[in-house]
gemmi code that builds the backbone of each chain (N, CA, C; Angstrom):
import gemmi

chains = {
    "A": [
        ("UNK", (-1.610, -6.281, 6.730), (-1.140, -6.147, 8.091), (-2.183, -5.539, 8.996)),
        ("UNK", (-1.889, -5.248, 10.096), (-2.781, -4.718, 10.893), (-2.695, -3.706, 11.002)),
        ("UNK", (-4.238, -2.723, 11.078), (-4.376, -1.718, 11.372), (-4.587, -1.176, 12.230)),
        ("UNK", (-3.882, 0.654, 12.581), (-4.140, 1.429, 13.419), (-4.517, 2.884, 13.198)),
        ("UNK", (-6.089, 2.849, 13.940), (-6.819, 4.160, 13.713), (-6.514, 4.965, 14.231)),
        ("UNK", (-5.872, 6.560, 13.947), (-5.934, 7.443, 14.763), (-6.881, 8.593, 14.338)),
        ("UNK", (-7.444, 9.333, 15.319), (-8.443, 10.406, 15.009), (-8.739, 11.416, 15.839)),
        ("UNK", (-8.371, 12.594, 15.473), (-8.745, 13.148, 13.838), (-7.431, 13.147, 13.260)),
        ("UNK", (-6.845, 13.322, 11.817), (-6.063, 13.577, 10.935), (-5.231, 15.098, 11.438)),
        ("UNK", (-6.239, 15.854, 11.451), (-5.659, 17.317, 11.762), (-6.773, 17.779, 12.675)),
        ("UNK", (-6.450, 18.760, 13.438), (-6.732, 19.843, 14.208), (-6.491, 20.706, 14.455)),
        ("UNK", (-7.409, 21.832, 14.744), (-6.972, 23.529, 14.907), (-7.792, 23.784, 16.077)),
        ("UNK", (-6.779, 23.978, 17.105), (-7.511, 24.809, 18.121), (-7.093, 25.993, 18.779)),
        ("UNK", (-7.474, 26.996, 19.982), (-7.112, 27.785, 20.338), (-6.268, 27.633, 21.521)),
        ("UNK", (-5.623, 28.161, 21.703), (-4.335, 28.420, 23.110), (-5.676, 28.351, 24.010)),
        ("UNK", (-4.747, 27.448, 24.936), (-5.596, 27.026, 26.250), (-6.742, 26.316, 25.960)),
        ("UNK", (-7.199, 25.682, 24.902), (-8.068, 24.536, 25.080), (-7.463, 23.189, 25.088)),
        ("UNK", (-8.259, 22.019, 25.529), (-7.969, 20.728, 25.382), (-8.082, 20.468, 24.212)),
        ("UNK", (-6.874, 19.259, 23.649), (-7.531, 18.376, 22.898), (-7.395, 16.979, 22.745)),
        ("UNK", (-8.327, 16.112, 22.190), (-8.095, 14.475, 22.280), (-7.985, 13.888, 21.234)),
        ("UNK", (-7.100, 13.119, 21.367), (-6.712, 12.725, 19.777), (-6.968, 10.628, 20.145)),
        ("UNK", (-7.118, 9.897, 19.533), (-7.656, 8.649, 19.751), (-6.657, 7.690, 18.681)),
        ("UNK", (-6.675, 6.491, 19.459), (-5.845, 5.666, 18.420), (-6.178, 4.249, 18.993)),
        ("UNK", (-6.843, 3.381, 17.386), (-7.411, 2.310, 17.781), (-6.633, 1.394, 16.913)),
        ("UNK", (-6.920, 0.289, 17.608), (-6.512, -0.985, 16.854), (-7.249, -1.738, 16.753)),
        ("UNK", (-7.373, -1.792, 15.211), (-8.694, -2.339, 14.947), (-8.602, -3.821, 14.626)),
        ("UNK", (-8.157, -4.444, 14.522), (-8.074, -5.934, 14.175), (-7.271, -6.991, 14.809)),
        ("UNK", (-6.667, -5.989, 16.221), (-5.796, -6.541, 16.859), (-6.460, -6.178, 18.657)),
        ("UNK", (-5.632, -6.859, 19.427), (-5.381, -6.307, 21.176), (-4.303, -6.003, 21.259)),
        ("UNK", (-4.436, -4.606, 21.871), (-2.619, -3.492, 22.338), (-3.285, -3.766, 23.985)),
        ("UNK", (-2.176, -4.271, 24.461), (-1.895, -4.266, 26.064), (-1.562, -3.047, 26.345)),
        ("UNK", (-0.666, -2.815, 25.452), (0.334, -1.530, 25.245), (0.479, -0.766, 23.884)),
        ("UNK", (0.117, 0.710, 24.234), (0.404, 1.586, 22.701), (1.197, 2.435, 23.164)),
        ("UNK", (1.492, 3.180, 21.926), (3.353, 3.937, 22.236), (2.539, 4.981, 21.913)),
        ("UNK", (2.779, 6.709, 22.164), (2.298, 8.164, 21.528), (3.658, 8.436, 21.099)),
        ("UNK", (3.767, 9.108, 20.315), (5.384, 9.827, 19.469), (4.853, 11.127, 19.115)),
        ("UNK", (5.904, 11.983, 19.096), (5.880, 13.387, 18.437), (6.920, 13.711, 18.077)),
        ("UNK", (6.523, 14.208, 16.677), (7.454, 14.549, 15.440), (7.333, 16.004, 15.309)),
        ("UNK", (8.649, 16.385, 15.572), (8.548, 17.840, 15.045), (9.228, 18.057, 13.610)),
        ("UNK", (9.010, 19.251, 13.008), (9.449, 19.184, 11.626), (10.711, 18.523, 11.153)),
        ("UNK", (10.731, 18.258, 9.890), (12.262, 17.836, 9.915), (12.782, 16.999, 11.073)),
        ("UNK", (12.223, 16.793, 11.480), (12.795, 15.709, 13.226), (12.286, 13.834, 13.109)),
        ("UNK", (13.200, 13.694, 14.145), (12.575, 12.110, 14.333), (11.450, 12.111, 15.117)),
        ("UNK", (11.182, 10.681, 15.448), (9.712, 10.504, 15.881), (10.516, 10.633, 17.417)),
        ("UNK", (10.001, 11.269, 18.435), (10.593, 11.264, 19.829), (8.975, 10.390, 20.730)),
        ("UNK", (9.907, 9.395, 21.337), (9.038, 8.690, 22.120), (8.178, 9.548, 23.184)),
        ("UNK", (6.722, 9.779, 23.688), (6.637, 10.201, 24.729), (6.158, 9.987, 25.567)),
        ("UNK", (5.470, 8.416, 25.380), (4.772, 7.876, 26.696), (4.375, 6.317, 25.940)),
        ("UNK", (4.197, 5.103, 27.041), (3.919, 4.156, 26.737), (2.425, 4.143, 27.430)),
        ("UNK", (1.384, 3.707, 26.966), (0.021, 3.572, 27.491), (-0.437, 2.077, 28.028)),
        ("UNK", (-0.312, 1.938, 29.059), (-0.507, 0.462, 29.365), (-1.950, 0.257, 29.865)),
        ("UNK", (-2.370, -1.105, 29.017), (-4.138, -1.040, 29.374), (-4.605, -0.833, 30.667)),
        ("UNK", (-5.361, -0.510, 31.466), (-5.766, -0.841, 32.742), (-4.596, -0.191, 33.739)),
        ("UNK", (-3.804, 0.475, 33.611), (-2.598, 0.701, 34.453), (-2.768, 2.205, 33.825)),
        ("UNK", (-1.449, 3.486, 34.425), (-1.331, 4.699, 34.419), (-0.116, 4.280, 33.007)),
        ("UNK", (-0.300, 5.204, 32.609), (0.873, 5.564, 30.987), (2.313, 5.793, 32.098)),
        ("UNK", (3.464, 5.423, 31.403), (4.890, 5.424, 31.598), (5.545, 6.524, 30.682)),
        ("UNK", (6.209, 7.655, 31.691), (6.197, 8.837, 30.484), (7.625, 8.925, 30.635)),
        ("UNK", (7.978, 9.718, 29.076), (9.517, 9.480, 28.671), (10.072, 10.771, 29.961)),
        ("UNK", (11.455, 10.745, 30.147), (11.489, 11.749, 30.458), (11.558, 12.865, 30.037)),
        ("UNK", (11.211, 14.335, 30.576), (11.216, 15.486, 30.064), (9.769, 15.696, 28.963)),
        ("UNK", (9.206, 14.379, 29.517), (7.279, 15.001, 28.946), (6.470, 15.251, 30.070)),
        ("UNK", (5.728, 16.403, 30.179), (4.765, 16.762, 31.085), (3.442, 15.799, 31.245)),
        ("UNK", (3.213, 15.045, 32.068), (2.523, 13.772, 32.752), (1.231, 14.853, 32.484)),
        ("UNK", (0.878, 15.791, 32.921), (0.338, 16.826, 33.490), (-0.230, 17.348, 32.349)),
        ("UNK", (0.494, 18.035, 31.109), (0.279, 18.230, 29.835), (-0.634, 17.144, 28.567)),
        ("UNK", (-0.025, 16.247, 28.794), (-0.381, 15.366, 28.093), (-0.713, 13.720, 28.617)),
        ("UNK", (-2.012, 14.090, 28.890), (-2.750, 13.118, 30.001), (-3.320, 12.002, 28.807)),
        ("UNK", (-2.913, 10.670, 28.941), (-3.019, 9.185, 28.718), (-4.227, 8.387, 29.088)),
        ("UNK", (-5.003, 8.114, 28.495), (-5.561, 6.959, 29.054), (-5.972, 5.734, 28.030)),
        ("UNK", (-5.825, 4.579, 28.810), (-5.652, 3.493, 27.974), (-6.856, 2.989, 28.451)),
        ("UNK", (-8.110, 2.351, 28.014), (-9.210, 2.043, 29.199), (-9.354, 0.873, 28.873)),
        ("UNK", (-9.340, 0.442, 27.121), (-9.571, -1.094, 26.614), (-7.955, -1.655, 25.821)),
        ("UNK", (-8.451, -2.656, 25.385), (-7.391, -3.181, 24.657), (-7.090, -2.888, 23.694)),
        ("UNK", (-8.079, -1.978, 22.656), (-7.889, -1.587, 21.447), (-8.355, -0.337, 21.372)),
        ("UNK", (-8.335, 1.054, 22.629), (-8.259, 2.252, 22.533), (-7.423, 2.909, 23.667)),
        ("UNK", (-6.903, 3.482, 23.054), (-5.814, 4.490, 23.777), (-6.019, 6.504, 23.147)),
        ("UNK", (-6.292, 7.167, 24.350), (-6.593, 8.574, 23.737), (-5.228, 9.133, 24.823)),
        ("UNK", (-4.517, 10.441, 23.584), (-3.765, 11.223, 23.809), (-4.492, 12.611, 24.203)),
        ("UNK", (-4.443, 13.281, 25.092), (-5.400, 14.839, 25.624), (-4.154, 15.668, 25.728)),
        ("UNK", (-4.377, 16.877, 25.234), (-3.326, 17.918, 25.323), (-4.109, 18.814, 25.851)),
        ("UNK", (-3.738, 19.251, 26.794), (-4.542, 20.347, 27.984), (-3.800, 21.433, 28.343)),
        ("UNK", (-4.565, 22.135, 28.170), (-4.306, 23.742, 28.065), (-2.772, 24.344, 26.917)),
        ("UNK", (-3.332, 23.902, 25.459), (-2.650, 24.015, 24.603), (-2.250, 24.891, 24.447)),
        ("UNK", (-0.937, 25.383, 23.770), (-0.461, 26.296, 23.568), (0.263, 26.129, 22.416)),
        ("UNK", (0.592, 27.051, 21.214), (1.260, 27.032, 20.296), (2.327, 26.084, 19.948)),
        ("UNK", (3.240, 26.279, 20.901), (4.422, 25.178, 21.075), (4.043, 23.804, 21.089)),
        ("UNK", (2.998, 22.987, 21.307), (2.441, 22.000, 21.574), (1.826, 21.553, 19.929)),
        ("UNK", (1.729, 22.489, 19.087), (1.797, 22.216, 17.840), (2.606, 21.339, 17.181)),
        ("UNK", (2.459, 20.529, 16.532), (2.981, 19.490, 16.297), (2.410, 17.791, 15.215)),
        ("UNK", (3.067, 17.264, 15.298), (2.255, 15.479, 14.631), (2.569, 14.923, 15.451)),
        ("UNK", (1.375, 14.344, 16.051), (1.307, 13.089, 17.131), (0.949, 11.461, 16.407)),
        ("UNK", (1.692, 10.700, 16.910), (1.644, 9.566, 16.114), (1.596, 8.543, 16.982)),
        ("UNK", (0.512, 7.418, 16.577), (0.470, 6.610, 17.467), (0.704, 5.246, 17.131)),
        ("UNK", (1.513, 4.228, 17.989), (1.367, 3.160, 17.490), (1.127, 1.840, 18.600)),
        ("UNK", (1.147, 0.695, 17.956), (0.313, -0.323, 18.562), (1.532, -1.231, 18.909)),
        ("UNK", (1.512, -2.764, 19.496), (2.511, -4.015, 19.210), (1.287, -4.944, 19.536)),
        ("UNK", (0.982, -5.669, 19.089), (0.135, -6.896, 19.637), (0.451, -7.726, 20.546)),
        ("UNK", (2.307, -8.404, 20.635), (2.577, -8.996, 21.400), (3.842, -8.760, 21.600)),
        ("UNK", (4.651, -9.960, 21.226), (6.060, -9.838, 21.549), (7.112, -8.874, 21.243)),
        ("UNK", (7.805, -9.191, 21.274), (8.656, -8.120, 21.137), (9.716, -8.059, 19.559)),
        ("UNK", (9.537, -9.340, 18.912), (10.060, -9.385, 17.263), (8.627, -9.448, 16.395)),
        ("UNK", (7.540, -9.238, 16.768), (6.796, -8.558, 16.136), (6.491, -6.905, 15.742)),
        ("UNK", (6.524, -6.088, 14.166), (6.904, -5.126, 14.185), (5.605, -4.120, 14.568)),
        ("UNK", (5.828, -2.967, 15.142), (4.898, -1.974, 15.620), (3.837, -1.554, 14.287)),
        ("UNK", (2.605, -1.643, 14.580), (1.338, -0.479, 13.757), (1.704, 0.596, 14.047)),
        ("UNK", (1.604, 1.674, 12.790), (1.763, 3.317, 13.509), (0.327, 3.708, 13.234)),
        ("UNK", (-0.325, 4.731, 13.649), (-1.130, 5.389, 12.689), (-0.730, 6.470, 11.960)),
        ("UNK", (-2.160, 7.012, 11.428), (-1.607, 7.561, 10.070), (-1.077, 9.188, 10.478)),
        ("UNK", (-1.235, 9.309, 12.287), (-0.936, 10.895, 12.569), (-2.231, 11.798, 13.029)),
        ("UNK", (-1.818, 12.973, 13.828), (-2.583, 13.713, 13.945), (-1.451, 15.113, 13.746)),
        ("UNK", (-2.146, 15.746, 13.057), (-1.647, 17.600, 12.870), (-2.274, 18.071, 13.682)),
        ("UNK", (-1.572, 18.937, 14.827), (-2.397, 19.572, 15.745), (-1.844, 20.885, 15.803)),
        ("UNK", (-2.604, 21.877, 15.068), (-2.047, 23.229, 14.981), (-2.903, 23.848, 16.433)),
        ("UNK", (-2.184, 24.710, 17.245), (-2.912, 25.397, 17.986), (-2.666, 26.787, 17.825)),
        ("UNK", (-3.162, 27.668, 17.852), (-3.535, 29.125, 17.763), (-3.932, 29.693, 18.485)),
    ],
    "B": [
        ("UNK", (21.548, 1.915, 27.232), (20.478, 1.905, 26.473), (20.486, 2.066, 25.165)),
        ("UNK", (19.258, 1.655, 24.761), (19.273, 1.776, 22.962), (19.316, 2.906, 22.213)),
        ("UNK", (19.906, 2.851, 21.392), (19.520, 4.047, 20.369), (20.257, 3.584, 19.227)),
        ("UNK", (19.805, 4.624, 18.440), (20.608, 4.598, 16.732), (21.105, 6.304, 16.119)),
        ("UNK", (21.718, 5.999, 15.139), (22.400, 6.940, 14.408), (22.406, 6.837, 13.411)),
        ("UNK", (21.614, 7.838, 12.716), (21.520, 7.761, 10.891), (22.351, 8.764, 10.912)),
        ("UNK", (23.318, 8.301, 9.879), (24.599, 8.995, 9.430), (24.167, 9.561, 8.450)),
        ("UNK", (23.527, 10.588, 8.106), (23.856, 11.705, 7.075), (21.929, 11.852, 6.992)),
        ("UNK", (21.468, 13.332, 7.303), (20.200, 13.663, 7.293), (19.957, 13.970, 5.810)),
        ("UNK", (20.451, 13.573, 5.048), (19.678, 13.753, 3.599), (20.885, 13.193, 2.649)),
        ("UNK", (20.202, 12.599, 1.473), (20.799, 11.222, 0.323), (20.343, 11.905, -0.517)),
        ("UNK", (21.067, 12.316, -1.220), (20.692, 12.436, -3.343), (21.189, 11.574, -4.297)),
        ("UNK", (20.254, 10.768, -4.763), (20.977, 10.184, -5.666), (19.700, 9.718, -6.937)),
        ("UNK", (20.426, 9.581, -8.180), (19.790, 9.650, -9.175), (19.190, 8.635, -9.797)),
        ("UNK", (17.908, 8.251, -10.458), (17.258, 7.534, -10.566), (18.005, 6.543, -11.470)),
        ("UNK", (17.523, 4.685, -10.848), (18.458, 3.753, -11.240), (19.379, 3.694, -10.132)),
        ("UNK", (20.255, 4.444, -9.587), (21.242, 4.988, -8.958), (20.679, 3.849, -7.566)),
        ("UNK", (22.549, 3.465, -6.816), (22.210, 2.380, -5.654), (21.709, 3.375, -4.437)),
        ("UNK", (20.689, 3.016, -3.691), (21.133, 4.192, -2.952), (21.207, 3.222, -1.480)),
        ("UNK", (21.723, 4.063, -0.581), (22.554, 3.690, 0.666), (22.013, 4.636, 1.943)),
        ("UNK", (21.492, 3.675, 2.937), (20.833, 4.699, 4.090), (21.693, 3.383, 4.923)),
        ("UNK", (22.473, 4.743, 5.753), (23.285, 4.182, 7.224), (22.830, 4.188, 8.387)),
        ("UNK", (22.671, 3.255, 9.096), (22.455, 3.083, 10.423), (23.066, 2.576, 11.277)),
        ("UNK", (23.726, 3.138, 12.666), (24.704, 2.089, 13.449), (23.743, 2.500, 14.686)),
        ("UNK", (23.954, 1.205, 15.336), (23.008, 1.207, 16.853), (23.414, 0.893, 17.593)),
        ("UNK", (23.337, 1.120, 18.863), (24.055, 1.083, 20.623), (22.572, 0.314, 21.301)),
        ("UNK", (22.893, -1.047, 21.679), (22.071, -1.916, 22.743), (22.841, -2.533, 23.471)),
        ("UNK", (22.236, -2.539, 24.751), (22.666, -3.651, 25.678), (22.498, -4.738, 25.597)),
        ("UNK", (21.507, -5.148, 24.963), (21.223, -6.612, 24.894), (20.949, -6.975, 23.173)),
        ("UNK", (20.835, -7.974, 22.562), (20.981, -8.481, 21.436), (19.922, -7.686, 21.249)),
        ("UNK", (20.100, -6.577, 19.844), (19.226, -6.175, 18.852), (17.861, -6.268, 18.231)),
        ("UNK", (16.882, -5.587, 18.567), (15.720, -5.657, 17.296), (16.091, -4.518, 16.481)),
        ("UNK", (16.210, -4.580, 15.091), (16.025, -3.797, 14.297), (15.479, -3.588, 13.497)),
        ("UNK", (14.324, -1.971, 12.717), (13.771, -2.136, 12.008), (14.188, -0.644, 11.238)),
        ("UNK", (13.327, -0.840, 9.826), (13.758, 0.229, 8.964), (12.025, 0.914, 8.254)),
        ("UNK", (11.841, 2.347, 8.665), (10.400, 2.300, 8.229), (10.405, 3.454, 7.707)),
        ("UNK", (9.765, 3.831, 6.846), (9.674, 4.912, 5.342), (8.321, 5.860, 5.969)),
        ("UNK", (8.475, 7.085, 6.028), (7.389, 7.635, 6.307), (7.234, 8.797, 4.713)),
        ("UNK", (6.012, 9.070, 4.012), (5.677, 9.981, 3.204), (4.989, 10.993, 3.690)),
        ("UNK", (5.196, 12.126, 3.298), (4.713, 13.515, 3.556), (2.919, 13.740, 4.429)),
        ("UNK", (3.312, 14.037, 5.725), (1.804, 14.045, 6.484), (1.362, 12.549, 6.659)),
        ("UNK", (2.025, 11.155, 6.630), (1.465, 10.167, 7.025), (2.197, 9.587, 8.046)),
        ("UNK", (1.438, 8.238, 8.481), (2.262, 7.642, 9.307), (3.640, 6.840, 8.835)),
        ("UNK", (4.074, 5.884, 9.463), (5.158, 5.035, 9.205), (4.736, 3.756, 8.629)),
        ("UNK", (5.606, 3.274, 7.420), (5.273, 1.947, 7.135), (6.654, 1.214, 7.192)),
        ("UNK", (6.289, -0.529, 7.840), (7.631, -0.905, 7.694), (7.915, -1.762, 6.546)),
        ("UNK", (9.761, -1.171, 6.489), (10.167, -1.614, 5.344), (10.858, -3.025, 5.686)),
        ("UNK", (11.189, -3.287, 6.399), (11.636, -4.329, 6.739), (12.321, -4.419, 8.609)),
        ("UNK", (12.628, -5.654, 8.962), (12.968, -5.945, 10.057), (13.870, -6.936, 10.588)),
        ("UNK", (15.082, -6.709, 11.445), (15.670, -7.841, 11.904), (15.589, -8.034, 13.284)),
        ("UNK", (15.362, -9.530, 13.518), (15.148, -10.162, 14.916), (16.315, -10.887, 15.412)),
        ("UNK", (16.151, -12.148, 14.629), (16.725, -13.336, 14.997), (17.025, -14.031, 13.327)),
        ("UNK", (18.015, -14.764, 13.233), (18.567, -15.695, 12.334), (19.267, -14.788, 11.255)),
        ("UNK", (19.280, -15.166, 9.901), (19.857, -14.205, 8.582), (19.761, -12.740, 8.961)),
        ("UNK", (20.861, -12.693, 8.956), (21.377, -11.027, 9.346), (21.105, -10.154, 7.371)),
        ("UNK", (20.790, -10.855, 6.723), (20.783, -9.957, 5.525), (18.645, -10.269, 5.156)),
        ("UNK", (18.120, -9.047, 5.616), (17.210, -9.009, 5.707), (16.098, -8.312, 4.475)),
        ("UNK", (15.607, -8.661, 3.286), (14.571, -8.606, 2.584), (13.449, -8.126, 2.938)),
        ("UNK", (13.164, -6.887, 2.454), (11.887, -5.800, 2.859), (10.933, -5.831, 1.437)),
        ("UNK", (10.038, -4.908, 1.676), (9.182, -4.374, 0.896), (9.930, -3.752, -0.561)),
        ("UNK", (9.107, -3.464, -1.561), (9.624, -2.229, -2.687), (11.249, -2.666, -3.118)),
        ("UNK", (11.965, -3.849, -2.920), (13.860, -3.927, -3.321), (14.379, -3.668, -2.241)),
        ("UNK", (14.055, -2.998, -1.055), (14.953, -2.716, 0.117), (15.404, -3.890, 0.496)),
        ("UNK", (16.333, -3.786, 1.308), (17.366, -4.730, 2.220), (18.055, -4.372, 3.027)),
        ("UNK", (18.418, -5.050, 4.005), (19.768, -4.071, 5.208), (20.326, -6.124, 5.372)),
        ("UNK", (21.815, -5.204, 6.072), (22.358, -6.274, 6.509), (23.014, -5.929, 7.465)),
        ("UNK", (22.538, -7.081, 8.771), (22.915, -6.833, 10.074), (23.981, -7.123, 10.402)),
        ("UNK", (25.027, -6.399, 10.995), (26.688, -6.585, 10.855), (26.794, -5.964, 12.593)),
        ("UNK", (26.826, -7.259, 13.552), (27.300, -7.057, 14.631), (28.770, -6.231, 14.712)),
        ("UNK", (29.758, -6.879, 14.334), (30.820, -6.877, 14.150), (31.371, -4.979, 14.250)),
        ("UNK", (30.372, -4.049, 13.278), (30.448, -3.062, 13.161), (28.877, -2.410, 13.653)),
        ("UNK", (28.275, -2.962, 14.734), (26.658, -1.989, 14.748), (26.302, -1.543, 13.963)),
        ("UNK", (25.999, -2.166, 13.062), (25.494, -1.505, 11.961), (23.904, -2.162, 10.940)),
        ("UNK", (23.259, -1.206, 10.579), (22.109, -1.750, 9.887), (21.872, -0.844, 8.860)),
        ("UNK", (22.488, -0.924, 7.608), (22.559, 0.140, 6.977), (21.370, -0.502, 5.440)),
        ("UNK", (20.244, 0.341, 5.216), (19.719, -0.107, 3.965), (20.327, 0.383, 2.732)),
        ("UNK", (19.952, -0.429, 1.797), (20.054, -0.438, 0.730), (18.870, -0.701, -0.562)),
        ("UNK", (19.139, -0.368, -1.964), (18.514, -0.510, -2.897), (19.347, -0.272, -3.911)),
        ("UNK", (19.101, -1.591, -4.468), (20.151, -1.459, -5.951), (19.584, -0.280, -7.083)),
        ("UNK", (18.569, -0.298, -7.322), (18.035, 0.516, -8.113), (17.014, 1.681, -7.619)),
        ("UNK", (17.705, 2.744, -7.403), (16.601, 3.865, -6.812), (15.416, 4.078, -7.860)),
        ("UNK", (14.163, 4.596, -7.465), (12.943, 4.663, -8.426), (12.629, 6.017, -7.655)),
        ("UNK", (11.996, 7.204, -8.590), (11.272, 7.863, -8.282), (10.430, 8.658, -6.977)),
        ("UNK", (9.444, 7.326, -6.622), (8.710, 6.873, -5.800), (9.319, 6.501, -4.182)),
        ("UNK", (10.570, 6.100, -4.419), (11.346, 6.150, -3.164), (11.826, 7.258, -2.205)),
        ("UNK", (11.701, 8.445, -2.890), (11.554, 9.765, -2.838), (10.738, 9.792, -1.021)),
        ("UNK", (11.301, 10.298, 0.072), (10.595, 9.226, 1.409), (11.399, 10.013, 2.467)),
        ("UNK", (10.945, 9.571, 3.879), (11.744, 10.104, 4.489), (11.869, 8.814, 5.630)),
        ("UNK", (13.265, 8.259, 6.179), (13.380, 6.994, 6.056), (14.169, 6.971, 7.983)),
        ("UNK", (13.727, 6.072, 8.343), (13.753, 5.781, 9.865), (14.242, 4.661, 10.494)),
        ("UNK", (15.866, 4.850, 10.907), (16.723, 3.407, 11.550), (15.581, 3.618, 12.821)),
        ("UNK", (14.831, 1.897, 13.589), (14.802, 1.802, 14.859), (15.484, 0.568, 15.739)),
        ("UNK", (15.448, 1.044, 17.078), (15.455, -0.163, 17.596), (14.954, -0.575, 18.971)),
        ("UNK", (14.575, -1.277, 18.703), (13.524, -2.061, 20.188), (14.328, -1.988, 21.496)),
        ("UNK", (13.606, -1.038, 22.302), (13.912, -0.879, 24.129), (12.578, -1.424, 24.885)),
        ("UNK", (12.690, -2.698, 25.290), (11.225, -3.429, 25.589), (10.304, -3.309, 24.526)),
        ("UNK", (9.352, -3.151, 24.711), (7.394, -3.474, 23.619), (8.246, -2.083, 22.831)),
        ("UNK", (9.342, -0.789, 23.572), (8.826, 0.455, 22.444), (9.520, 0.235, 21.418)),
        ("UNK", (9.981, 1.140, 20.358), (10.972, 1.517, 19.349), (11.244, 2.717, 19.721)),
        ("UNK", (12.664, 3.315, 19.758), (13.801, 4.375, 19.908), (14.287, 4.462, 18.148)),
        ("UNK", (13.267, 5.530, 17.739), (14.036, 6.085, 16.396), (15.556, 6.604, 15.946)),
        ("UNK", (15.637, 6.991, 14.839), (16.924, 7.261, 14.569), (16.389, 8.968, 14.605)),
        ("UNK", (17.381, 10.140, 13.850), (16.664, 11.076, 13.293), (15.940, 11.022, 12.086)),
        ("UNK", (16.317, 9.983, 11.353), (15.994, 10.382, 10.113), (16.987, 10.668, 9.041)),
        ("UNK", (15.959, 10.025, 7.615), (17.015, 10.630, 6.202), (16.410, 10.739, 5.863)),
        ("UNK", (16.355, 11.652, 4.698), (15.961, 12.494, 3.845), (15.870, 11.555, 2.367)),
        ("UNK", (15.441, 10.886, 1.789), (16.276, 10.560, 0.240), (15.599, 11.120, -0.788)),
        ("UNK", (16.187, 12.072, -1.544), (15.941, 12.724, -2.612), (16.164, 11.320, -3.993)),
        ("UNK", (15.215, 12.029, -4.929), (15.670, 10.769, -6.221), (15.590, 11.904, -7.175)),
        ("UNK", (16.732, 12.206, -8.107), (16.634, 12.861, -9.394), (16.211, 12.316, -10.579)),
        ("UNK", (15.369, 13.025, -11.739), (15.929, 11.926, -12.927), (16.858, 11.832, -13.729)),
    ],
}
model = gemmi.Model(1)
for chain_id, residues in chains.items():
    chain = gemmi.Chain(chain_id)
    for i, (resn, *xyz) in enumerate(residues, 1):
        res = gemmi.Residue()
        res.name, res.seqid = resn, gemmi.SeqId(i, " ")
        for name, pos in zip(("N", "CA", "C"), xyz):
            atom = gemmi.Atom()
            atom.name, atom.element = name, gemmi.Element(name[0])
            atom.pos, atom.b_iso = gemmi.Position(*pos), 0.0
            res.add_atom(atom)
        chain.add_residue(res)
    model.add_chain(chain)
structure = gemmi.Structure()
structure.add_model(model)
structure.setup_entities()
């Protein structure tokens, strides 16, 4: 099936820095990639759709502001968490669709983002 | 709008043993449904999917679900639990290009 890169795996950073987490599709074109965050024990909660060439579509009750989107090609989409804070700790997960809509989603494999 | 409901956040059942993951879903418009297994610190893989035609749908690893308008429902199954199934397991369903997860189950496998 097709694959989707996300990177890095894990991260540790400090309260109040940025960070960027990346998610590619490598053997395919995403018009559109989905970001998710999983908190423990929890489901995957949708939190923004990344549309190529256009501004990301954010779920409600996610900070636009917090977690800044950009989609620039067809097969990269980066998630930025700005001015992190503990709570923002979490697995970010990203996934792809190539086209239609009964074709099933790529996820990647996650990012752990501990902040401290 | 879409969503789903996994009925019961954690399954024990013993190896060999059928095991049974429930899902009922709320759409406005005719259904995508899918069923995807995530393992400890990774992403999601899918186990299977329903679109269009045969509502009794054939996945990966023995899984299966069967799509039952009648009752919203997409509940998987496996006749024979293994070990390895040991997972943590995810009703979705398609709201445009996204997927709207379930919470989640848990399935424990004893021997």
């Amino acid at each position: 099936g097709a694959v989707v890169s996300q990177h890095p795996s894990r991260v540790i950073c400090k309260s109040g820095t940025s960070v960027k987490i990346e998610c590619r599709s490598l053997d395919f074109q995403a018009t559109t990639m989905f970001w998710y965050r999983q908190f423990p024990k929890k489901s995957l909660m949708l939190m923004a759709t990344s549309n190529e060439g256009s501004k990301a579509t954010y779920e409600q009750g996610v900070e636009k502001d917090k977690f800044l989107i950009n989609h620039a090609s067809l097969t990269l989409s980066t998630l930025t968490v700005t001015s992190a804070h503990p709570e923002d700790s979490s697995f970010y997960i990203c996934s792809a669709r190539p086209d239609e809509m009964n074709t099933e989603a790529f996820f990647g494999q996650g990012t752990r983002l501990t902040v401290v | 709008a879409q969503s789903v409901t996994q009925l019961g956040s954690h399954v024990s059942v013993s190896e060999g043993a059928l095991v049974l993951l429930r899902c009922n879903y709320s759409s406005s418009v005719p259904p995508y449904l899918f069923w995807y297994v995530q393992y400890p610190n990774q992403g999601l893989q899918l186990l299977l999917k329903y679109t269009t035609g045969a509502t009794l749908v054939k996945g990966i690893n023995g899984f299966e679900a069967e799509f039952k308008k009648s009752e919203t429902s997409f509940h998987l199954t496996k006749p024979s639990a293994h070990m390895s199934d040991a997972a943590e397991y995810f009703c979705a369903v398609s709201r445009g290009t996204a997927l709207i997860f379930g919470k989640g189950t848990t399935l424990s496998v004893s021997s």
